[in-house]
C-alpha positions as CSV (number, residue, x, y, z in Angstrom):
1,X,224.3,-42.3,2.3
2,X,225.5,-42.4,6.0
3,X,222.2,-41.4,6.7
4,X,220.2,-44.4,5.1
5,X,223.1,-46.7,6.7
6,X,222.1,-45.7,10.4
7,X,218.4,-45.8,9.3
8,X,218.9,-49.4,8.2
9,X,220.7,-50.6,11.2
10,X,218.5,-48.9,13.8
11,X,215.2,-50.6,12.1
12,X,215.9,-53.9,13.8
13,X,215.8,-51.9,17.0
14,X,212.7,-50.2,16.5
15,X,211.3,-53.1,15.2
16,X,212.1,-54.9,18.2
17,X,210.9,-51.8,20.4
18,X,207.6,-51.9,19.0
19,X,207.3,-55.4,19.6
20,X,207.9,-55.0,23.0
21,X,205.7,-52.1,23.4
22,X,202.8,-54.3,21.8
23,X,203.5,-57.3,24.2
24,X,203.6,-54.5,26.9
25,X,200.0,-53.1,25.7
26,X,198.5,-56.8,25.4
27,X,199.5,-57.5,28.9
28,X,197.9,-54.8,30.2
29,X,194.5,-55.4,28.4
30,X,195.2,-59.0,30.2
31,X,195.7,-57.8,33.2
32,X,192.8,-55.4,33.3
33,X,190.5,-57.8,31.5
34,X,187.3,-55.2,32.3
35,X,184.2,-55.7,30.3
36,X,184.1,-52.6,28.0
37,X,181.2,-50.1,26.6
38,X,178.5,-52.0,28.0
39,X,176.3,-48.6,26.7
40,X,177.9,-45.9,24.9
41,X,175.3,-43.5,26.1
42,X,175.0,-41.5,29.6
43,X,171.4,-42.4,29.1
44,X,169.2,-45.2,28.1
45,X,166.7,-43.5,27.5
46,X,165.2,-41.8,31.2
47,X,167.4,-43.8,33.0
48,X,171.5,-43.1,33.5
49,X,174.0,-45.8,32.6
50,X,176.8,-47.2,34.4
51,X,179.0,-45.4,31.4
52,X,180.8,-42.1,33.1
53,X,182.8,-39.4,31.4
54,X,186.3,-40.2,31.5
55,X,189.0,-37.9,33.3
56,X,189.4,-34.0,32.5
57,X,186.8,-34.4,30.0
58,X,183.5,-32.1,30.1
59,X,180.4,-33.5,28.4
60,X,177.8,-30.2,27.4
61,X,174.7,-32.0,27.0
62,X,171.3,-30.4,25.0
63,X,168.3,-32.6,25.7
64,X,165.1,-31.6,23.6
65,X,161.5,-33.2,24.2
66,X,159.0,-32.0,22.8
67,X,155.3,-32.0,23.7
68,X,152.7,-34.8,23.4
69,X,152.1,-35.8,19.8
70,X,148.0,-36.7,20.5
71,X,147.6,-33.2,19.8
72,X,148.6,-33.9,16.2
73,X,148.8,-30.6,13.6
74,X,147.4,-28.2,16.2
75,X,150.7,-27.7,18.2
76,X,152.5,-29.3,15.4
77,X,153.0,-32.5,17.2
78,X,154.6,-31.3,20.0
79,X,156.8,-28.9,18.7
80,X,155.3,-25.7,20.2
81,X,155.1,-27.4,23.6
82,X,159.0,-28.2,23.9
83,X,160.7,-28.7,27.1
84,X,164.8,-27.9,27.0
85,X,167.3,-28.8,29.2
86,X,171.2,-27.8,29.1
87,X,174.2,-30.3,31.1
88,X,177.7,-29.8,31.8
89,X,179.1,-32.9,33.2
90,X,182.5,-33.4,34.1
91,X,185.1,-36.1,34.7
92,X,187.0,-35.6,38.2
93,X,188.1,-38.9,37.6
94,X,187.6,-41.8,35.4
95,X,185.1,-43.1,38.1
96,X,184.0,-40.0,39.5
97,X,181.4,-37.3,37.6
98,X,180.1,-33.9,38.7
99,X,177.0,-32.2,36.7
100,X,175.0,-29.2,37.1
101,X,172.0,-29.1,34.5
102,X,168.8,-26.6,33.6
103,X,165.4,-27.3,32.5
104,X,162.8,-25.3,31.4
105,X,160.4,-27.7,32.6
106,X,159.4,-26.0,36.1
107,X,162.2,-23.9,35.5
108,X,164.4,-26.5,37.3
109,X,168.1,-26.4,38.2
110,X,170.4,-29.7,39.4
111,X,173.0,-30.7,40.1
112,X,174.5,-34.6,40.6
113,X,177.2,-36.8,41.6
114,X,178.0,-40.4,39.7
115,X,180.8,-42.5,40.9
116,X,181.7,-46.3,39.6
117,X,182.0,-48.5,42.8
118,X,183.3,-51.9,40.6
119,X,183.5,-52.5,37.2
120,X,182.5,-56.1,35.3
121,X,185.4,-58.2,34.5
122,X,185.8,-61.2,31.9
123,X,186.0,-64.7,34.1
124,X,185.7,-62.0,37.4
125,X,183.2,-59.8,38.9
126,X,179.5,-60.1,36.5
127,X,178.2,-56.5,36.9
128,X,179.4,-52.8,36.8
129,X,177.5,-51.3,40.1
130,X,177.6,-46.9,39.7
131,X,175.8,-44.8,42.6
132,X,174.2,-41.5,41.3
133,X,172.7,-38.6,43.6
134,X,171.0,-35.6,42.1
135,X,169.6,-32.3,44.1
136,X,167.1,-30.4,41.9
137,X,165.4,-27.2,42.7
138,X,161.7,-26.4,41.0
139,X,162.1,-22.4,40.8
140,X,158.5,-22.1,39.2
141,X,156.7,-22.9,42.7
142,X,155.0,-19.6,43.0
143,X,154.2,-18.1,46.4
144,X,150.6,-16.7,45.3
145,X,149.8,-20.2,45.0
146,X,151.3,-21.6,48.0
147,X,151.3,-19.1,50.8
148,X,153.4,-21.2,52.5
149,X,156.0,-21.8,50.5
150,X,159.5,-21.8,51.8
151,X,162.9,-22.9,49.8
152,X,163.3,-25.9,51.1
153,X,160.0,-27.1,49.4
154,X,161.0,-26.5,45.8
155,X,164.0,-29.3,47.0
156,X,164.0,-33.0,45.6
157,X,166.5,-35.5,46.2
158,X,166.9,-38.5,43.9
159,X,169.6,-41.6,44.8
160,X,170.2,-44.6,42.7
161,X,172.1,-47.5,42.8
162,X,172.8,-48.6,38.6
163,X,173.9,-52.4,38.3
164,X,174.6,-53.5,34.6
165,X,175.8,-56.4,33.1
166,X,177.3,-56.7,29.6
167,X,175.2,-60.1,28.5
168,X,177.0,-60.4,24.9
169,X,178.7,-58.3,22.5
170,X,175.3,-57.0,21.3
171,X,173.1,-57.2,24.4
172,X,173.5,-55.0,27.9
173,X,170.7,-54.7,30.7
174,X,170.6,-52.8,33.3
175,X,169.1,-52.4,36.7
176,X,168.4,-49.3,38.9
177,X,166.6,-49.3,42.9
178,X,165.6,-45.2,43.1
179,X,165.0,-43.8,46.3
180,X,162.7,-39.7,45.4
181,X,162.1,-37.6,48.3
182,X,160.3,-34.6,47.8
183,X,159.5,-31.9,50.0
184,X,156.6,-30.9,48.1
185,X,153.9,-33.5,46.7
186,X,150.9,-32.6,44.9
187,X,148.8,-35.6,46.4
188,X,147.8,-35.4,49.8
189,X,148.2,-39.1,50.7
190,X,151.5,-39.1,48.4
191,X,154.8,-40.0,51.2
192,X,157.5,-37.2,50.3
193,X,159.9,-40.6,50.9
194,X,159.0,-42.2,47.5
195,X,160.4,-45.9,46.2
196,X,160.7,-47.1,42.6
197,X,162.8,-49.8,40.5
198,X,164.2,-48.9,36.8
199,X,165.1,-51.3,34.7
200,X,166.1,-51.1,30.6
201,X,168.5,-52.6,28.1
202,X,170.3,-52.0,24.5
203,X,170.5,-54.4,21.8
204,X,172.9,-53.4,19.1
205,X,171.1,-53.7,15.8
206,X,174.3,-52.7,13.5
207,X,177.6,-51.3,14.2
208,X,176.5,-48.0,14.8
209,X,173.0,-48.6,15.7
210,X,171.3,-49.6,18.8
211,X,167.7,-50.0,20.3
212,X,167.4,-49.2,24.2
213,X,164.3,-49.4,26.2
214,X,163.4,-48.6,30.2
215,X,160.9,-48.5,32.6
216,X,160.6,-47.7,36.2
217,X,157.6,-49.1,38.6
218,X,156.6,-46.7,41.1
219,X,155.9,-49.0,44.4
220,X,154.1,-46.5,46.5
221,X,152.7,-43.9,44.5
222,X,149.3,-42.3,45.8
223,X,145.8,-43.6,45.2
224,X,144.8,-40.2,43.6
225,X,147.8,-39.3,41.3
226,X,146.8,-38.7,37.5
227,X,150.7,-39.8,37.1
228,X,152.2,-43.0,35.2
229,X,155.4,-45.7,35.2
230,X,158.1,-44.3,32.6
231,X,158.5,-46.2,29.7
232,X,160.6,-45.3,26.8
233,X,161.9,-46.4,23.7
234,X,164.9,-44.9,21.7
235,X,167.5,-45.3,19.4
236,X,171.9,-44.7,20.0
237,X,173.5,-43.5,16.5
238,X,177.5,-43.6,16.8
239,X,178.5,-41.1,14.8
240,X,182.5,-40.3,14.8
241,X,182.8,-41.4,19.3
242,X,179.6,-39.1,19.4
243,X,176.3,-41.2,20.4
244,X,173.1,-38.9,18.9
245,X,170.0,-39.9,21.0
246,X,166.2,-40.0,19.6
247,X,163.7,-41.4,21.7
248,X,159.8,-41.5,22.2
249,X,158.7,-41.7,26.4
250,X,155.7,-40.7,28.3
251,X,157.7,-38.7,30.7
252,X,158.4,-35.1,29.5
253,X,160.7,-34.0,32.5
254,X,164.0,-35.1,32.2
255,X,165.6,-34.8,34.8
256,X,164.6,-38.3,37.7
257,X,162.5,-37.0,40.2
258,X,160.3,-35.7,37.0
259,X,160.3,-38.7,35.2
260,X,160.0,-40.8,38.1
261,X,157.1,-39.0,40.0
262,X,155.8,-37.0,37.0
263,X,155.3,-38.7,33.9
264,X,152.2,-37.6,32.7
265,X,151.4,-39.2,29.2
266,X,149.7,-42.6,28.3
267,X,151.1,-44.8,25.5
268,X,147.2,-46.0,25.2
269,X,145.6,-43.1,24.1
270,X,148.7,-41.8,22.0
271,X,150.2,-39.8,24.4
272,X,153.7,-39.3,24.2
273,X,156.8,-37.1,23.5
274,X,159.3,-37.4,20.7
275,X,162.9,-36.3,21.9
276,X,166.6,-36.2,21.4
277,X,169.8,-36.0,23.2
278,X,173.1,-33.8,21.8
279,X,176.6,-33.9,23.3
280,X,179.8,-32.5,22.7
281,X,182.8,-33.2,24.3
282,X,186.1,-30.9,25.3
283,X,188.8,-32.7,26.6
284,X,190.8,-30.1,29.4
């Protein structure tokens, strides 16, 4: 009995702490006011977003693509052609991400920096601006082919500048300047130094359901490359704070200095890849 007694008197008192504590919280979210989840993905599709991983978390990424499906039932669409590549990407911060990643297309390693410079705010700031810088190493280069080969040719650098802008609950676009320097071209009037624009956008179909498209325009690619813009289409699925990726793109390298400078396939003669993107998350 004494104990329901103090129960009953000390309700008023939690009540009134959890009042508080909600006024506190509202405030806060006020104060803050930052445009949230303007993608839910790392990825559109090709392209990163301006979402990052958020502090002491670590992402483990499996990306799948597999080959072109014009080759129809003799490779099984694409399936015996696949291209793999495994990510680790961790939060330093909630504005600051560090990745190191593995293809099997060229046998390529990479590893990247992504850092938020400012984030969009309601009645403040219209865009979310991230920089992103990626190393990648081609390890498949083969010195009976090139006698000349030394290291510092299988080295690419990609640097982006992302600027999104949440437009409406259901609609985000995006905008990303690239700057791909290779030390190895395949064209002999292809610049290492090499210039392109992405852009791309989602559009929220259902709660859980999304449609995201991009594209990047290559401004000075050579006059003899066999090679084409990236465009790709693809579909977010929420499922439990998870986002499960399919997509269809022209571009069978994932990682930017492949899809920007290598994408291969043509959407006009049926030439394309079918792809998805698995993550799992471990909070440290």
């Amino acid at each position: 009995m004494k104990k329901v007694l103090i129960l009953l008197l000390a309700m008023p008192c939690m009540l009134f702490a959890q009042d508080d504590l909600l006024d506190e919280l509202e405030s806060d979210v006020q104060e803050d006011n930052y445009v949230e989840a303007a993608f839910k993905g790392l990825k559109i599709v090709n392209f990163e977003t301006t979402k990052l991983v958020n502090k002491r978390n670590l992402f483990f990424i499996v990306a799948h693509r597999f080959g072109s499906v014009e080759n129809g039932i003799d490779d099984f669409f694409g399936l015996d052609q696949a291209v793999t590549q495994l990510k680790f990407i961790y939060g330093v911060t909630d504005a600051i991400n560090v990745g190191i990643a593995r293809s099997s297309f060229q046998k390529t390693y990479g590893g990247h920096i992504k850092y938020r410079l400012i984030r969009q705010k309601k009645n403040g700031f219209p865009f979310t601006i991230v920089g992103y810088n990626l190393v990648t190493i081609n390890t498949a280069l083969e010195e009976d082919l090139l006698p000349n080969l030394e290291f510092n040719n299988r080295v690419s650098y990609t640097s982006q500048i992302l600027v999104s802008k949440k437009i409406t609950k259901n609609l985000s676009l995006e905008l990303a300047p690239s700057y791909l320097h290779e030390n190895y071209v395949r064209f002999d009037d292809q610049d290492n130094s090499q210039f392109l624009v992405g852009m791309g956008g989602r559009y929220k179909l259902t709660k859980r359901f999304s449609l995201n498209i991009d594209y990047g325009v290559h401004l000075n690619r050579s006059t003899t490359s066999t090679f084409k813009n990236p465009l790709s289409i693809g579909f977010d699925i929420e499922t439990g704070g998870h986002v499960f990726q399919l997509h269809f793109t022209n571009a069978q390298p994932m990682f930017e200095n492949g899809f920007l400078g290598q994408a291969s396939g043509d959407w006009g003669d049926g030439d394309f890849f079918f792809g998805f993107n698995l993550s799992r998350v471990f909070d440290l």
